[in-house]
C-alpha positions in Angstrom: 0.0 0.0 0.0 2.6 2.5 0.7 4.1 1.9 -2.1 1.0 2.7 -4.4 0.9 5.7 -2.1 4.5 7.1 -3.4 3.9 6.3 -7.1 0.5 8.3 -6.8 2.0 11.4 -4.6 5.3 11.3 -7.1 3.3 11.1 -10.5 0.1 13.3 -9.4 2.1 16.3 -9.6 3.7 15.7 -12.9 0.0 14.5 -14.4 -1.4 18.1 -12.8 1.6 20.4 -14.6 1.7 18.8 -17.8 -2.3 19.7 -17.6 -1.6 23.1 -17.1 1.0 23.1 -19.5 -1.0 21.9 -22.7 -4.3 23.7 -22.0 -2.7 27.2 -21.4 -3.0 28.0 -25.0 -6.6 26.6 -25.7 -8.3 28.5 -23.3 -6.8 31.8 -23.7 -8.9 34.2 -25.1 -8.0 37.0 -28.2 -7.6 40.5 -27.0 -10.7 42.5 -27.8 -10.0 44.5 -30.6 -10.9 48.1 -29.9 -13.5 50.0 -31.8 -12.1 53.2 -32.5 -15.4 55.0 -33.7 -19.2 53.9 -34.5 -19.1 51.9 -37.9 -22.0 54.4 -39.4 -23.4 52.6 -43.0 -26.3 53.1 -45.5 -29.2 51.0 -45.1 -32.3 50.6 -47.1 -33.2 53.5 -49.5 -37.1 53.5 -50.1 -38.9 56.5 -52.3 -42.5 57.5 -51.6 -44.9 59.8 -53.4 -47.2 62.0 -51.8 -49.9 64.0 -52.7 -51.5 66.9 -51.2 -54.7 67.9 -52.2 -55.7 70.9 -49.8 -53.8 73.4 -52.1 -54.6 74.5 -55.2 -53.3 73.0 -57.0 -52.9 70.0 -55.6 -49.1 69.3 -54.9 -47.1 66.3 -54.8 -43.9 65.7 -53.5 -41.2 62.9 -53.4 -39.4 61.5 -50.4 -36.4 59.7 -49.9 -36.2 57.9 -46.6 -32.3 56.9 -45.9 -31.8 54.4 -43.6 -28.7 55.5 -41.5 -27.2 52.1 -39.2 -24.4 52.1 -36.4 -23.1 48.6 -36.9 -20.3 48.9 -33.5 -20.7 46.6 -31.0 -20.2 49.2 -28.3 -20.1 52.4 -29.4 -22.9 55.1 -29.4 -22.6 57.8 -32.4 -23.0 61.3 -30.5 -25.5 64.2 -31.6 -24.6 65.5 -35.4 -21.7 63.6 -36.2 -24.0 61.9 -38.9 -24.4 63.9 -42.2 -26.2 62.4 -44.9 -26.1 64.2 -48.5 -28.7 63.7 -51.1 -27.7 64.8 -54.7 -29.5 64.6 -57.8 -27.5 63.1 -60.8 -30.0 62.4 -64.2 -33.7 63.2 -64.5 -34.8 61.5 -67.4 -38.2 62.9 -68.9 -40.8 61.8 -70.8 -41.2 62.6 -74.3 -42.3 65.8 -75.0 -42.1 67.5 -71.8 -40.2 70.4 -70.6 -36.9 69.6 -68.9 -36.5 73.3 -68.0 -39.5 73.2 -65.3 -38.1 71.2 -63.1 -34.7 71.6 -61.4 -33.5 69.6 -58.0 -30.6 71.0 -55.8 -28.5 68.9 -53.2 -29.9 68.6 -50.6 -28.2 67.9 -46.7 -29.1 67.0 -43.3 -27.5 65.9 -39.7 -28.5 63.5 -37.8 -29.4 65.3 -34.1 -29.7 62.7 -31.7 -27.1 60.1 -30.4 -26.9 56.5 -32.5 -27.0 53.4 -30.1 -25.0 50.4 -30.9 -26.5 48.5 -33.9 -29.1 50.3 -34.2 -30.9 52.5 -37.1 -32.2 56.0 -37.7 -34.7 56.9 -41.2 -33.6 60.4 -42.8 -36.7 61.9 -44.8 -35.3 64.4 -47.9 -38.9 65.8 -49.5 -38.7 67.6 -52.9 -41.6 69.1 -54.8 -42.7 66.9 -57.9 -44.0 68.9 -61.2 -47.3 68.3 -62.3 -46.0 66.4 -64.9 -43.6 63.5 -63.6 -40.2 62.9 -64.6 -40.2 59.3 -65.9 -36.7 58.9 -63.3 -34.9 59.5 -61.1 -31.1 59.0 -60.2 -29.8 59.8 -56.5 -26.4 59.4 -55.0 -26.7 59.2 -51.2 -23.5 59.6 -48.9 -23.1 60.2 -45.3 -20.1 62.0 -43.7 -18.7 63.1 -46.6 -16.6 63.1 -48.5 -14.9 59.8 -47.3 -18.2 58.2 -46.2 -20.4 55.4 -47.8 -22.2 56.0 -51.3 -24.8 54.7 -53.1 -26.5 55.4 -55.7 -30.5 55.1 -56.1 -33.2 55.3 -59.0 -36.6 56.2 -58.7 -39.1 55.6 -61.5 -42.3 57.4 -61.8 -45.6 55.3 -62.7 
């Protein structure tokens, strides 16, 4: 008996280091890498027409809702550090109608409030339509600029 006592107490402790020594590397963890701003990114572009019939005449107007995101795990984008640029590129027409009647300027905004950690915010541009529709419509959309994200966005008329 005591001599399965010494080969336990002699190997036990050469069994318990060599476990220490092979599983230090598998259960380390990777440093966190460290954000070093909000990830801000265009989301969804969506167009929608309105019309307004209480004046005469009756008006109608486009919008353009931007989605703006904050992919960061952890960060929080503070109050207007988020500027999103709308600029009109082509307006195609329809045959016959006046190009001259209708003119579209850049338009910008900022985005006022603090943006969580992966969530979203929708920026609503509005423009005045003429009465008689432009058959399209191309956009490019960039926030921050002029190194942030663009895209560029067509709307058709029906």
């Amino acid at each position: 008996m005591a001599k399965i006592l010494k080969t336990i107490a002699f190997y036990l402790p050469v069994v318990v280091f060599s476990f220490f020594l092979v599983t230090e590397n598998v259960f380390a963890q990777p440093k966190a890498v460290e954000e070093k701003g909000p990830e801000i990114r265009l989301g969804e572009v969506t167009f929608l027409v309105r019309d307004f019939e209480s004046t005469t005449p009756p008006l109608k107007m486009l919008e353009i809702h931007v989605e703006i995101l904050n992919k960061s795990r952890r960060i929080t984008a503070p109050p207007n550090s988020i500027r999103a640029v709308v600029v009109p590129k082509e307006i195609k027409y329809p045959e016959g109608a006046s190009a001259t009647e209708f003119n579209l300027t850049q338009e910008e905004t900022t985005l006022t409030i603090p943006l969580p950690p992966n969530t979203g915010r929708i920026l609503i541009f509005g423009s005045q339509l003429p009465e008689k529709k432009p058959e399209s419509i191309t956009f490019e959309i960039q926030i921050n600029p002029p190194d942030g994200e663009k895209k560029t966005v067509k709307w058709e008329g029906s």
